[in-house]
Biopython code that builds the backbone (N, CA, C, O; Angstrom):
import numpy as np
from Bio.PDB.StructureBuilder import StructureBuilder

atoms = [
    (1, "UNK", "N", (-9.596, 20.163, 34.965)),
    (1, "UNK", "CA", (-10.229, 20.817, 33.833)),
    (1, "UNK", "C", (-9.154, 21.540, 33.022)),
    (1, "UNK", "O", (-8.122, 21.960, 33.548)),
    (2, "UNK", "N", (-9.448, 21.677, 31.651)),
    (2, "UNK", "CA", (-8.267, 22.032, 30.621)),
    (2, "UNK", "C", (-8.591, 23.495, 30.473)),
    (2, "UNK", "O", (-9.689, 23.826, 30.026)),
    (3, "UNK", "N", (-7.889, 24.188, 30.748)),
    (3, "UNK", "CA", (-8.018, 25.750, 30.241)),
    (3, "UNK", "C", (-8.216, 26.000, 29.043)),
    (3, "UNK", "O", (-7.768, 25.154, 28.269)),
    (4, "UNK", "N", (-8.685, 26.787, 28.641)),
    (4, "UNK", "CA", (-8.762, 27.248, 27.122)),
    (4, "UNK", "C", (-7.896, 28.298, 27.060)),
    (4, "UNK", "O", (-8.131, 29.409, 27.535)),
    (5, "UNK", "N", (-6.577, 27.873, 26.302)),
    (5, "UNK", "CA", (-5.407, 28.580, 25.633)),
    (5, "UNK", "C", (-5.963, 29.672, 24.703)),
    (5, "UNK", "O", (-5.274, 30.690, 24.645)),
    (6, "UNK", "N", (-6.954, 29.647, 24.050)),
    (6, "UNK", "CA", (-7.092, 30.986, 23.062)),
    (6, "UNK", "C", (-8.332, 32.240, 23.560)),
    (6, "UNK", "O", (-8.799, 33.100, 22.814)),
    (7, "UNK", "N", (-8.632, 32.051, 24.867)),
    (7, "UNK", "CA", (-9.474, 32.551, 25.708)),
    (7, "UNK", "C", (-8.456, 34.177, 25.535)),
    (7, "UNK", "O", (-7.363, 34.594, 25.920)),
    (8, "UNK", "N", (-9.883, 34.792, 24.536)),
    (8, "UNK", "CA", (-9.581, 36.457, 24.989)),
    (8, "UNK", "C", (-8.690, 36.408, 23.473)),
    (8, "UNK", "O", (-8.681, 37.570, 23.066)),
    (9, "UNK", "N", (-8.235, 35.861, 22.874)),
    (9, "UNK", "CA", (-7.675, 35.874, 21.735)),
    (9, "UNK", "C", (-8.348, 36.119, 20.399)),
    (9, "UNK", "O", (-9.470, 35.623, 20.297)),
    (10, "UNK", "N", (-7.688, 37.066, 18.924)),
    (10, "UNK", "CA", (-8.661, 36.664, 17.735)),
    (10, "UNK", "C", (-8.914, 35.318, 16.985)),
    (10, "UNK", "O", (-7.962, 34.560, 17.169)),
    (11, "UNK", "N", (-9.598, 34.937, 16.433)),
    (11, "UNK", "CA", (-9.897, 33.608, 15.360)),
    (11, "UNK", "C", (-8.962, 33.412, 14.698)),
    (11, "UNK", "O", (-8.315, 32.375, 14.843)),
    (12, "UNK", "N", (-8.664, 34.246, 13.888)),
    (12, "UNK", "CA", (-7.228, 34.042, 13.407)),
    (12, "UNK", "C", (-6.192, 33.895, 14.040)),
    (12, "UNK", "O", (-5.192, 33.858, 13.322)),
    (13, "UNK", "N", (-5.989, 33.779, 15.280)),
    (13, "UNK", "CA", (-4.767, 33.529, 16.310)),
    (13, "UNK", "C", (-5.250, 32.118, 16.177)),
    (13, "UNK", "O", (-4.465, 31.218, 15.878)),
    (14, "UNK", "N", (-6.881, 31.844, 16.454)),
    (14, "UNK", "CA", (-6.385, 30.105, 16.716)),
    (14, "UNK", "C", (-6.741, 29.462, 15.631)),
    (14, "UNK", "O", (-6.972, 28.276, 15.866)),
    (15, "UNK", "N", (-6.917, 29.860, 14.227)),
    (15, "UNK", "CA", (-6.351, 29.613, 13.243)),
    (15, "UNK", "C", (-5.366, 29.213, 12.802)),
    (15, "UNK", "O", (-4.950, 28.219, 12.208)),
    (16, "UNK", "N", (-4.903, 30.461, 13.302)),
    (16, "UNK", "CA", (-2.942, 30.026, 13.110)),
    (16, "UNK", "C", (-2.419, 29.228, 14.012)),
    (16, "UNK", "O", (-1.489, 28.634, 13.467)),
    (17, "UNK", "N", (-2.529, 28.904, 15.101)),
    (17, "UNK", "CA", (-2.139, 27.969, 15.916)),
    (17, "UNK", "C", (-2.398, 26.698, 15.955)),
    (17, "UNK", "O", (-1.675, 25.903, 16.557)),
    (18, "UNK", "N", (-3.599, 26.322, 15.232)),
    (18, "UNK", "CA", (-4.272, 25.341, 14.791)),
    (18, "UNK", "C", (-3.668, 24.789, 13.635)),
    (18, "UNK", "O", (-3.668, 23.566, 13.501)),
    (19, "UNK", "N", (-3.056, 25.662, 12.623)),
    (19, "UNK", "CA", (-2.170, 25.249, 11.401)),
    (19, "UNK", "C", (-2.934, 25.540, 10.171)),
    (19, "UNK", "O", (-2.418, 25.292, 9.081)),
    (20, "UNK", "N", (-4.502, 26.208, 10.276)),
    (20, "UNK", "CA", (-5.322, 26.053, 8.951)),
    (20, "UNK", "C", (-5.345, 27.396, 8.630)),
    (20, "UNK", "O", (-6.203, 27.459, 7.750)),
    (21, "UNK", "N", (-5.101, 28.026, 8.737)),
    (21, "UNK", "CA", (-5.278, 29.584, 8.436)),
    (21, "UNK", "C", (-5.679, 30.138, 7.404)),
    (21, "UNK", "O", (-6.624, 30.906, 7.224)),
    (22, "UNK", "N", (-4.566, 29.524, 6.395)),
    (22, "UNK", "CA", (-4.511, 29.878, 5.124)),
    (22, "UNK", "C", (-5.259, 29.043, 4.259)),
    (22, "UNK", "O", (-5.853, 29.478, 3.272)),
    (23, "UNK", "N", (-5.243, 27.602, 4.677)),
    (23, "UNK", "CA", (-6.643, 26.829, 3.888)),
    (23, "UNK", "C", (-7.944, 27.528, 4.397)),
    (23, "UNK", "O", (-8.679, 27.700, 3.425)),
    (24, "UNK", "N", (-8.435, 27.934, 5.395)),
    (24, "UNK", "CA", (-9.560, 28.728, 6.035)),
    (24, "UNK", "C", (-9.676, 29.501, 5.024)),
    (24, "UNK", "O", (-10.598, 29.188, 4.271)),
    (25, "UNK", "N", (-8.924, 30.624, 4.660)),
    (25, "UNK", "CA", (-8.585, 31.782, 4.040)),
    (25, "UNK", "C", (-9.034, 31.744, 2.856)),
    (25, "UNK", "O", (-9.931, 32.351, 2.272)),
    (26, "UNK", "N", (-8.318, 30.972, 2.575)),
    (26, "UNK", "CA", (-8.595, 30.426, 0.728)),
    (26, "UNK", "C", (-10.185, 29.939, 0.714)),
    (26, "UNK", "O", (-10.960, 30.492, -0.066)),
    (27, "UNK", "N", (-10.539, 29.127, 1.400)),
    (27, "UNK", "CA", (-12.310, 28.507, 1.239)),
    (27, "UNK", "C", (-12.537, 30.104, 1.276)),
    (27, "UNK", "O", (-12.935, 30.548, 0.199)),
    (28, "UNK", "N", (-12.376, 30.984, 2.230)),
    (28, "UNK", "CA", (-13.654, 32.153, 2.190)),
    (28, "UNK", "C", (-13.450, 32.635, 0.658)),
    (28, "UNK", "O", (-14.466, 32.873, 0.006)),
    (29, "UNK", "N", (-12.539, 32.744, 0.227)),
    (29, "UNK", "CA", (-11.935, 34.107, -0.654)),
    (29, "UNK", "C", (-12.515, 33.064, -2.036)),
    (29, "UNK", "O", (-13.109, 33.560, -2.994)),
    (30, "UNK", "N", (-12.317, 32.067, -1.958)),
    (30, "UNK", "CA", (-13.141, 31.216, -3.119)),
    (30, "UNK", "C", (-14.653, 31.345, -3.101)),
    (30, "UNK", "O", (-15.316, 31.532, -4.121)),
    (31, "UNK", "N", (-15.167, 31.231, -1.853)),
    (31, "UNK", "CA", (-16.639, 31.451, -1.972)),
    (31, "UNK", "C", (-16.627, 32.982, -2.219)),
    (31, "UNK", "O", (-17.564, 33.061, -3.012)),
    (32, "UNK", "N", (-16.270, 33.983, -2.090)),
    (32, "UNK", "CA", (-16.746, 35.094, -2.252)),
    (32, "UNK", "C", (-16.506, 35.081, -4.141)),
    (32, "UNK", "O", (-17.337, 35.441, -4.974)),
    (33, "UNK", "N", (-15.554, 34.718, -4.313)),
    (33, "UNK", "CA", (-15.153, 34.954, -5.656)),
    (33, "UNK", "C", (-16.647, 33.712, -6.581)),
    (33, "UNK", "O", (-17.408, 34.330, -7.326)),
    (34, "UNK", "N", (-16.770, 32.949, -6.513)),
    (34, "UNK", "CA", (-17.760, 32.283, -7.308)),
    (34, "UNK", "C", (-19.489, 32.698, -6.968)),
    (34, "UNK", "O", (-20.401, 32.573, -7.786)),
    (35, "UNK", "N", (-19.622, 33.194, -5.593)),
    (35, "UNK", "CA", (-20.874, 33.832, -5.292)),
    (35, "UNK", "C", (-20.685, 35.368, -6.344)),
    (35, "UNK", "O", (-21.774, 35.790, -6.732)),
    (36, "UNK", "N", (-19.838, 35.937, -6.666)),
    (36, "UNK", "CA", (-19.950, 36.956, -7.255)),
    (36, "UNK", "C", (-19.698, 36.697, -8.984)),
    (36, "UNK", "O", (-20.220, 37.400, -9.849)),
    (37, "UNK", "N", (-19.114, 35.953, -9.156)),
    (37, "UNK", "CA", (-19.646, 35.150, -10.404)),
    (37, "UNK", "C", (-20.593, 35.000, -10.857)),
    (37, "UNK", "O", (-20.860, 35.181, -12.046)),
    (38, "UNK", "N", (-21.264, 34.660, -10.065)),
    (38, "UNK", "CA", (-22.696, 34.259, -10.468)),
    (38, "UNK", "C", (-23.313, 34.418, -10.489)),
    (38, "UNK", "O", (-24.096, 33.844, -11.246)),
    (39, "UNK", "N", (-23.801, 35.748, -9.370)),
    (39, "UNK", "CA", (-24.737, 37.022, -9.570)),
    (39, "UNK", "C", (-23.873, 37.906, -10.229)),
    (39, "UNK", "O", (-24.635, 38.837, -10.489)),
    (40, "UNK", "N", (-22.716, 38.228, -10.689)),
    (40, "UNK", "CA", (-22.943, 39.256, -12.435)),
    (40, "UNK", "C", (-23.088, 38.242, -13.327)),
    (40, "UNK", "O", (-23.123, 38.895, -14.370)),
    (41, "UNK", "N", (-23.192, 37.157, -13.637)),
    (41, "UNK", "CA", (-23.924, 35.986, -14.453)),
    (41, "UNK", "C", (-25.181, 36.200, -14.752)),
    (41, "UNK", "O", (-25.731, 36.278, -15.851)),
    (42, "UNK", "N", (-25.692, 36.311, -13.429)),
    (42, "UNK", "CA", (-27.058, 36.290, -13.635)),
    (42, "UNK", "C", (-27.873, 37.549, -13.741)),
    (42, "UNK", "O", (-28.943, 37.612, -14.346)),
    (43, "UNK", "N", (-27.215, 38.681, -13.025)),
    (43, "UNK", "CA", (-27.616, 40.164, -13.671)),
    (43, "UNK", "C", (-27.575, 40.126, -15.086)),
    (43, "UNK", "O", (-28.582, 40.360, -15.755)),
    (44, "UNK", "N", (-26.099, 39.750, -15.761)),
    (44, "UNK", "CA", (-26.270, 40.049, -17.107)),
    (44, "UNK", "C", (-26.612, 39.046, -17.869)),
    (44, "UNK", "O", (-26.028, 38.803, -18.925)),
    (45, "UNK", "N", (-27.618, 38.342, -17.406)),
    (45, "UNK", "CA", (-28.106, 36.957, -18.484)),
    (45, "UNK", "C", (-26.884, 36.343, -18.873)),
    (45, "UNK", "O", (-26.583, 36.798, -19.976)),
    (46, "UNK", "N", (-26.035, 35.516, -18.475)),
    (46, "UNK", "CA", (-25.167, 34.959, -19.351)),
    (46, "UNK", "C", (-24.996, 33.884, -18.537)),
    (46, "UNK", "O", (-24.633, 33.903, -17.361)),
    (47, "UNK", "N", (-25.355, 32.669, -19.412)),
    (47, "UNK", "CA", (-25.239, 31.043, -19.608)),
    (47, "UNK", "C", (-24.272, 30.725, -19.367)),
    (47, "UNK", "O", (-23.259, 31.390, -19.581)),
    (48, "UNK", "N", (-24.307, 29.624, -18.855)),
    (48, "UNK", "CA", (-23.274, 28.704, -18.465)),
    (48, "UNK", "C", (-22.457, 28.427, -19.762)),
    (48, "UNK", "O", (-21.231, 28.411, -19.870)),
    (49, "UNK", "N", (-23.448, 28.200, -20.776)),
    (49, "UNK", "CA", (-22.811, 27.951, -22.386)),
    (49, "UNK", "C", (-22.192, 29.021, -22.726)),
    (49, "UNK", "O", (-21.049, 29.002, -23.181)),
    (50, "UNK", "N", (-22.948, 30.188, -22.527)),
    (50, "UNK", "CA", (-22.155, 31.295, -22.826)),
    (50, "UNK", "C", (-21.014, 32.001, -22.267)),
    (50, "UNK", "O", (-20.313, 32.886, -22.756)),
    (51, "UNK", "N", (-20.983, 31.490, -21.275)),
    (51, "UNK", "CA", (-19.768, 32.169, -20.096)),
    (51, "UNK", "C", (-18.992, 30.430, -20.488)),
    (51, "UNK", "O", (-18.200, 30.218, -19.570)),
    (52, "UNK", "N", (-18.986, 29.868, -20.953)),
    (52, "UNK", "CA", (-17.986, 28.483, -21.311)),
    (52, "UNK", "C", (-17.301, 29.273, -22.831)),
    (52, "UNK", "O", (-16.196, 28.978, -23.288)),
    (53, "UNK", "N", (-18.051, 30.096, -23.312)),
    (53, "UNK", "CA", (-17.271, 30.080, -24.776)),
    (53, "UNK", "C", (-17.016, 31.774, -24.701)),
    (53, "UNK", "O", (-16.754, 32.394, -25.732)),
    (54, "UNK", "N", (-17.127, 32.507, -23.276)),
    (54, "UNK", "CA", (-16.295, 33.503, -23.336)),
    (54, "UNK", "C", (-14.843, 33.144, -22.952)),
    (54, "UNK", "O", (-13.760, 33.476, -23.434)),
    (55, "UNK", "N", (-15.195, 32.350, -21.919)),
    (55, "UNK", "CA", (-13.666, 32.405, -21.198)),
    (55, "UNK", "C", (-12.590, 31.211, -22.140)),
    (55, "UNK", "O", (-11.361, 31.215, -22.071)),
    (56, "UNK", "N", (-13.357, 30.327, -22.923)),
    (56, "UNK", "CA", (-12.484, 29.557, -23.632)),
    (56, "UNK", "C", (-12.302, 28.348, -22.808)),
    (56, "UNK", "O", (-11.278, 27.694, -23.005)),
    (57, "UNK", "N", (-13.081, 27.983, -21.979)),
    (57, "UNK", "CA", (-13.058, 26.471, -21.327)),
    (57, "UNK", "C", (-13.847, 25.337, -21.430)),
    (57, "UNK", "O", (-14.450, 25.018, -22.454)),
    (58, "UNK", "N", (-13.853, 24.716, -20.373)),
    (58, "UNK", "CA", (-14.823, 23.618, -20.439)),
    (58, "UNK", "C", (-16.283, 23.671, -19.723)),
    (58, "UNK", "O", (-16.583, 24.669, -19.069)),
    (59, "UNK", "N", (-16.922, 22.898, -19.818)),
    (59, "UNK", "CA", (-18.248, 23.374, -18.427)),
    (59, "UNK", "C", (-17.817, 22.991, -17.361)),
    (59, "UNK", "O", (-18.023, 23.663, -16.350)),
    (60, "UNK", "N", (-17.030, 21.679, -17.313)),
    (60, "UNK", "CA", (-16.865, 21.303, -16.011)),
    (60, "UNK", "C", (-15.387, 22.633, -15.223)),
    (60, "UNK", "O", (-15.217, 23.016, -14.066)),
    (61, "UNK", "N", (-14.853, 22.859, -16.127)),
    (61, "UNK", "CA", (-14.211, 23.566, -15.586)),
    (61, "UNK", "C", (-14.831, 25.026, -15.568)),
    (61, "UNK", "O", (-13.972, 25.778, -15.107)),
    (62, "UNK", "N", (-16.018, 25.740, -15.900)),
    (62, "UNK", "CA", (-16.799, 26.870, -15.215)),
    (62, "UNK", "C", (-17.645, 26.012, -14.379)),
    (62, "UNK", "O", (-18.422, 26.637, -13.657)),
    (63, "UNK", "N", (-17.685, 24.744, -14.298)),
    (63, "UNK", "CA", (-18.478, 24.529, -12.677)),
    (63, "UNK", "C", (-17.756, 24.093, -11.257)),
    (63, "UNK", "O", (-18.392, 24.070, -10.203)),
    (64, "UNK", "N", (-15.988, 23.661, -11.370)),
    (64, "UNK", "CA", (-15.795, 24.776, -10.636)),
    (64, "UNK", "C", (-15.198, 25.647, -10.055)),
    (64, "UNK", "O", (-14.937, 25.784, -8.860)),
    (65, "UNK", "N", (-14.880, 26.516, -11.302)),
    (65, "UNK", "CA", (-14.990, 28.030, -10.594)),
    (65, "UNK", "C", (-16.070, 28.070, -10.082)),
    (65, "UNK", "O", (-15.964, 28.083, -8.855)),
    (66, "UNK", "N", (-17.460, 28.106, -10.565)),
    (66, "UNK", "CA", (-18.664, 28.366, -9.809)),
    (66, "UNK", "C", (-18.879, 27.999, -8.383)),
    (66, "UNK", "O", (-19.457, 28.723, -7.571)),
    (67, "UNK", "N", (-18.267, 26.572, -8.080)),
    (67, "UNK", "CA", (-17.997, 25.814, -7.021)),
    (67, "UNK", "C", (-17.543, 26.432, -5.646)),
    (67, "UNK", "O", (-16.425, 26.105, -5.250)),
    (68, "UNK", "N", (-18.208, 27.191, -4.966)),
    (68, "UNK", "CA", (-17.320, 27.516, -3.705)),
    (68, "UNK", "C", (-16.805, 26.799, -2.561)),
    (68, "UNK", "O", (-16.325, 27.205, -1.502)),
    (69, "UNK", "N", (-17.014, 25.636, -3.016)),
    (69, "UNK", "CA", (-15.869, 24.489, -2.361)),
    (69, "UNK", "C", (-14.781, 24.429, -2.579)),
    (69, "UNK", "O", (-13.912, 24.456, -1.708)),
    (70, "UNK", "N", (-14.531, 24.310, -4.078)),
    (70, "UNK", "CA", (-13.316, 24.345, -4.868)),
    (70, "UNK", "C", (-12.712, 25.083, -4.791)),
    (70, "UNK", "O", (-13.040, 26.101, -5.400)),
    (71, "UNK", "N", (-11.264, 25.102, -3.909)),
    (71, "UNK", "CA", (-10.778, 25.991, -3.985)),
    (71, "UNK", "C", (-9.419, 26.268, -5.341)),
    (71, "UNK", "O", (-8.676, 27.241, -5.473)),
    (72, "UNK", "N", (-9.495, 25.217, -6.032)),
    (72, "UNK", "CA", (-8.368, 24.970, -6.958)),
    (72, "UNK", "C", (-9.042, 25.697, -8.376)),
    (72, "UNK", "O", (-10.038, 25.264, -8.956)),
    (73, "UNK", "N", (-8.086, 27.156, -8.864)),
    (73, "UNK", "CA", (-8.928, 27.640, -9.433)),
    (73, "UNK", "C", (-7.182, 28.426, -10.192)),
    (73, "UNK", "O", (-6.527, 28.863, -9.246)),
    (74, "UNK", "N", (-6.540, 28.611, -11.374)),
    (74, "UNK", "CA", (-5.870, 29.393, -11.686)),
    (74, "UNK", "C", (-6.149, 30.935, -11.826)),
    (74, "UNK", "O", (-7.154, 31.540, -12.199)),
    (75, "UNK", "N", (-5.316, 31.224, -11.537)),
    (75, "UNK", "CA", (-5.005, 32.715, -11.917)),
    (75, "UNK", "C", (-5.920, 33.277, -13.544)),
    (75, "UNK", "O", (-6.829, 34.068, -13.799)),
    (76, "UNK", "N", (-4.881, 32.163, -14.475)),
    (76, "UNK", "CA", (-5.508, 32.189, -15.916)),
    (76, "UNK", "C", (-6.917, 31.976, -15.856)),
    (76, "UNK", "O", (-7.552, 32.699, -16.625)),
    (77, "UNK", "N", (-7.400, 31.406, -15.351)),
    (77, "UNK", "CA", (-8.983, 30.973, -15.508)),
    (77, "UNK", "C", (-9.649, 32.630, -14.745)),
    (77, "UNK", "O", (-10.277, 33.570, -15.233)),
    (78, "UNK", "N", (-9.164, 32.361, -13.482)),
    (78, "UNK", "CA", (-10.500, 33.803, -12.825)),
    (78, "UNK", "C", (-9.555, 35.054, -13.605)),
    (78, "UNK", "O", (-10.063, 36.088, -13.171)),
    (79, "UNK", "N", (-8.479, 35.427, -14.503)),
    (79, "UNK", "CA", (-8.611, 36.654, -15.091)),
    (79, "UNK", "C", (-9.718, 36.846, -16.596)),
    (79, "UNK", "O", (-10.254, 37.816, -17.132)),
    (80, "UNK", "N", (-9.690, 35.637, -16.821)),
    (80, "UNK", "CA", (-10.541, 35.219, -18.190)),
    (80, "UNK", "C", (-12.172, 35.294, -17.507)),
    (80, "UNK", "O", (-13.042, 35.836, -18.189)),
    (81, "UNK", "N", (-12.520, 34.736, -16.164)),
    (81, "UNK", "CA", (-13.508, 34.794, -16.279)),
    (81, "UNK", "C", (-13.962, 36.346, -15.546)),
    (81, "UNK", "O", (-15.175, 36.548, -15.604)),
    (82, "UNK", "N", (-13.137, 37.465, -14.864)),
    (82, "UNK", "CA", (-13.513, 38.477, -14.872)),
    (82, "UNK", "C", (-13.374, 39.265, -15.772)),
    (82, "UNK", "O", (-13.965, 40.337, -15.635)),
    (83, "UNK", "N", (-12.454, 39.023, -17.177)),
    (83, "UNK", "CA", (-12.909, 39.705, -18.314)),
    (83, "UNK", "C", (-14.529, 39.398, -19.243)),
    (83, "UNK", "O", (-15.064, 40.138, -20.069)),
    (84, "UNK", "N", (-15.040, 37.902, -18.675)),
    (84, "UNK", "CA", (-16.123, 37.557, -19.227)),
    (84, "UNK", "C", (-17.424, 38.299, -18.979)),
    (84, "UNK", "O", (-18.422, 37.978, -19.624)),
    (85, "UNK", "N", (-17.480, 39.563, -17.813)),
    (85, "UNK", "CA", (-18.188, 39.691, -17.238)),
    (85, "UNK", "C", (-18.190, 40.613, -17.100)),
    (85, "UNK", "O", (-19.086, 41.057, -16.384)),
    (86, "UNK", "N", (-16.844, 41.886, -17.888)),
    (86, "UNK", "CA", (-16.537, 43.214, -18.368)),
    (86, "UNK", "C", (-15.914, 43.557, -16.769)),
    (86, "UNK", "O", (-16.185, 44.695, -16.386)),
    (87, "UNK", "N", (-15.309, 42.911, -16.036)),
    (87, "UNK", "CA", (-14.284, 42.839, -14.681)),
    (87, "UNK", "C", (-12.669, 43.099, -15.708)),
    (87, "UNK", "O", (-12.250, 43.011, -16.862)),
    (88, "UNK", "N", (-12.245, 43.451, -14.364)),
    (88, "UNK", "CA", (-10.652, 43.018, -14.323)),
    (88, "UNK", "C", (-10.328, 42.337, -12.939)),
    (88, "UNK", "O", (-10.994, 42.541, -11.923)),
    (89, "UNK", "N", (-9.306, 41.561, -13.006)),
    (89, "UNK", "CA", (-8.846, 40.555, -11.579)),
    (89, "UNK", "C", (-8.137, 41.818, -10.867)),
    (89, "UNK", "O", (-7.629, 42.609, -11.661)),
    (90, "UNK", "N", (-8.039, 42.086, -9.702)),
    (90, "UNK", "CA", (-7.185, 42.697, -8.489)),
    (90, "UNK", "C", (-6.947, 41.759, -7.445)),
    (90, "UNK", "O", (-7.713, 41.103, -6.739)),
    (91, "UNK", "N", (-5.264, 41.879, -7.535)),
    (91, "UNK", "CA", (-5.125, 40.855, -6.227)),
    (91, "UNK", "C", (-3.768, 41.788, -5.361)),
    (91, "UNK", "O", (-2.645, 42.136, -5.727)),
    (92, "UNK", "N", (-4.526, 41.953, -4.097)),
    (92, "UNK", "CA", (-3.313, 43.009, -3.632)),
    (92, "UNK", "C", (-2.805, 42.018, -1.741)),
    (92, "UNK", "O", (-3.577, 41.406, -1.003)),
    (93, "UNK", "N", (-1.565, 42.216, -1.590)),
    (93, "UNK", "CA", (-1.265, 41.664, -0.962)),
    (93, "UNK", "C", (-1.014, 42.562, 0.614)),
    (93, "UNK", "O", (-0.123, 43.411, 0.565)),
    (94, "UNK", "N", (-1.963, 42.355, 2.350)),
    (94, "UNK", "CA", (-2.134, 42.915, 2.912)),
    (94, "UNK", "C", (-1.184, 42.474, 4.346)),
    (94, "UNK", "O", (-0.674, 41.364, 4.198)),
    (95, "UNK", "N", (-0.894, 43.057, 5.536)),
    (95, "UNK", "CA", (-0.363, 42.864, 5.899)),
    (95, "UNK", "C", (-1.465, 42.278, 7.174)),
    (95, "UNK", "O", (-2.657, 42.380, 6.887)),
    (96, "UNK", "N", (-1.196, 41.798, 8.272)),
    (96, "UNK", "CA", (-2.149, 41.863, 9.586)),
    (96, "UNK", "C", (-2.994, 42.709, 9.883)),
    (96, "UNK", "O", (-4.142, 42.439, 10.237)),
    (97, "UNK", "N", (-2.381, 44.164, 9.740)),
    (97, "UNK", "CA", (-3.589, 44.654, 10.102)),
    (97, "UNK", "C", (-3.972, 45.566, 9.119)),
    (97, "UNK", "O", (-3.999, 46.778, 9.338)),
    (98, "UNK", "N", (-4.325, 44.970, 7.855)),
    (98, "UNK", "CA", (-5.228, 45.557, 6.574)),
    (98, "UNK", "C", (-4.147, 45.991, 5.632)),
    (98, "UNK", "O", (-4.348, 45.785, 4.436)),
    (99, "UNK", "N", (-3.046, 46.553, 5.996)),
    (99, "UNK", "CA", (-1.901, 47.947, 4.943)),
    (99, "UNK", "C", (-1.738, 47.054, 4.212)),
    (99, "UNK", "O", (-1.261, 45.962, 4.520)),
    (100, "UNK", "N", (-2.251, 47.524, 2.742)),
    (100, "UNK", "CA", (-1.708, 46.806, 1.936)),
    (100, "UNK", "C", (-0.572, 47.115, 1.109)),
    (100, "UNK", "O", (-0.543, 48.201, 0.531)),
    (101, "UNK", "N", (0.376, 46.282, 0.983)),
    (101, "UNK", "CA", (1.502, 46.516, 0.818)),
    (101, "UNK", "C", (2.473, 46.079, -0.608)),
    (101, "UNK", "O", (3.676, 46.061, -0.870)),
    (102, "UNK", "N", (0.893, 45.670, -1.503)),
    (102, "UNK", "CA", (1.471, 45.210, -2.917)),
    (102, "UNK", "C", (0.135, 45.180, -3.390)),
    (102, "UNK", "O", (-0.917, 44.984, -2.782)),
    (103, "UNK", "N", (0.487, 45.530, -5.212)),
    (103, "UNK", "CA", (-1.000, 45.506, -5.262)),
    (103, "UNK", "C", (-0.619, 44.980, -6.718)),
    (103, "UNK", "O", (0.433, 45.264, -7.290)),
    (104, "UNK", "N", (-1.834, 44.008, -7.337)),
    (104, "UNK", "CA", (-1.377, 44.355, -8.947)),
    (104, "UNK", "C", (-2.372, 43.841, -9.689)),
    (104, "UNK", "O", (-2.811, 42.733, -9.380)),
    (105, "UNK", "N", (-2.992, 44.657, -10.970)),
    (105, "UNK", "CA", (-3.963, 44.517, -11.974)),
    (105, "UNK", "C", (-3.968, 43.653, -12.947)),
    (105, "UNK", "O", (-3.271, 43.918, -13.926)),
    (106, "UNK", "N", (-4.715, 42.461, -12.929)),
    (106, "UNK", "CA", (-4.652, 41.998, -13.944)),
    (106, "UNK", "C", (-5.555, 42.137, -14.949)),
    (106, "UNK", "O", (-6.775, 42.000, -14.856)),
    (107, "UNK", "N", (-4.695, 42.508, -16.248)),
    (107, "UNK", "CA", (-5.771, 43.270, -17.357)),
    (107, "UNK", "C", (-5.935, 42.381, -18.265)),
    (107, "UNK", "O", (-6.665, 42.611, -19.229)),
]
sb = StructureBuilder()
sb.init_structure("model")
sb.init_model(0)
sb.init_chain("A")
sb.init_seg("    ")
for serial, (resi, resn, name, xyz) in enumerate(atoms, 1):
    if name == "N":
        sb.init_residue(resn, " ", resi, " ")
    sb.init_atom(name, np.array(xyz, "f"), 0.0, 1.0, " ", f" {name:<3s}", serial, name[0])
structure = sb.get_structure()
């Protein structure tokens, strides 16, 4: 019988050992980012048409950002679309265990 090597270990240990960590990472942080899209979308009434001709794109390209599959999403696009929505982008960079150790506003 095969032992289980990550027995007693965190998820993210066998994440990382596994090699996906950071693709893992990215799917969550994309779904959180387009689930919150879309409920202040939909708090503040604003259309797909209309959130296409705030941010200056296409539909297919606000569907998907909307997409929380998709994780392929620029910088330029989600600062445009959290100005669409009276946001600013924050992206701060953390260490293992939370300290974050860079931070920076995009206005």
């Amino acid at each position: 019988m095969k032992r289980n090597t990550h027995e007693g270990s965190r998820f993210d240990d066998f994440l990382k050992d596994e090699g996906i960590y950071e693709d893992v990472e990215a799917a969550a942080v994309k779904k959180v980012i387009a689930t919150m899209l879309a409920e202040a979308m939909k708090a503040q009434n604003i259309s797909k048409v209309a959130m296409v001709k705030r941010i200056g794109t296409s539909r297919s390209q606000l569907d998907r950002l909307l997409d929380p599959e998709n994780a392929s999403v620029t910088l330029v696009t989600l600062t445009k679309a959290a100005a669409a929505i009276g946001k600013r982008l924050k992206i701060a960079f953390e260490d293992d265990h939370g300290q974050v150790r860079a931070t920076a506003k995009i206005v």
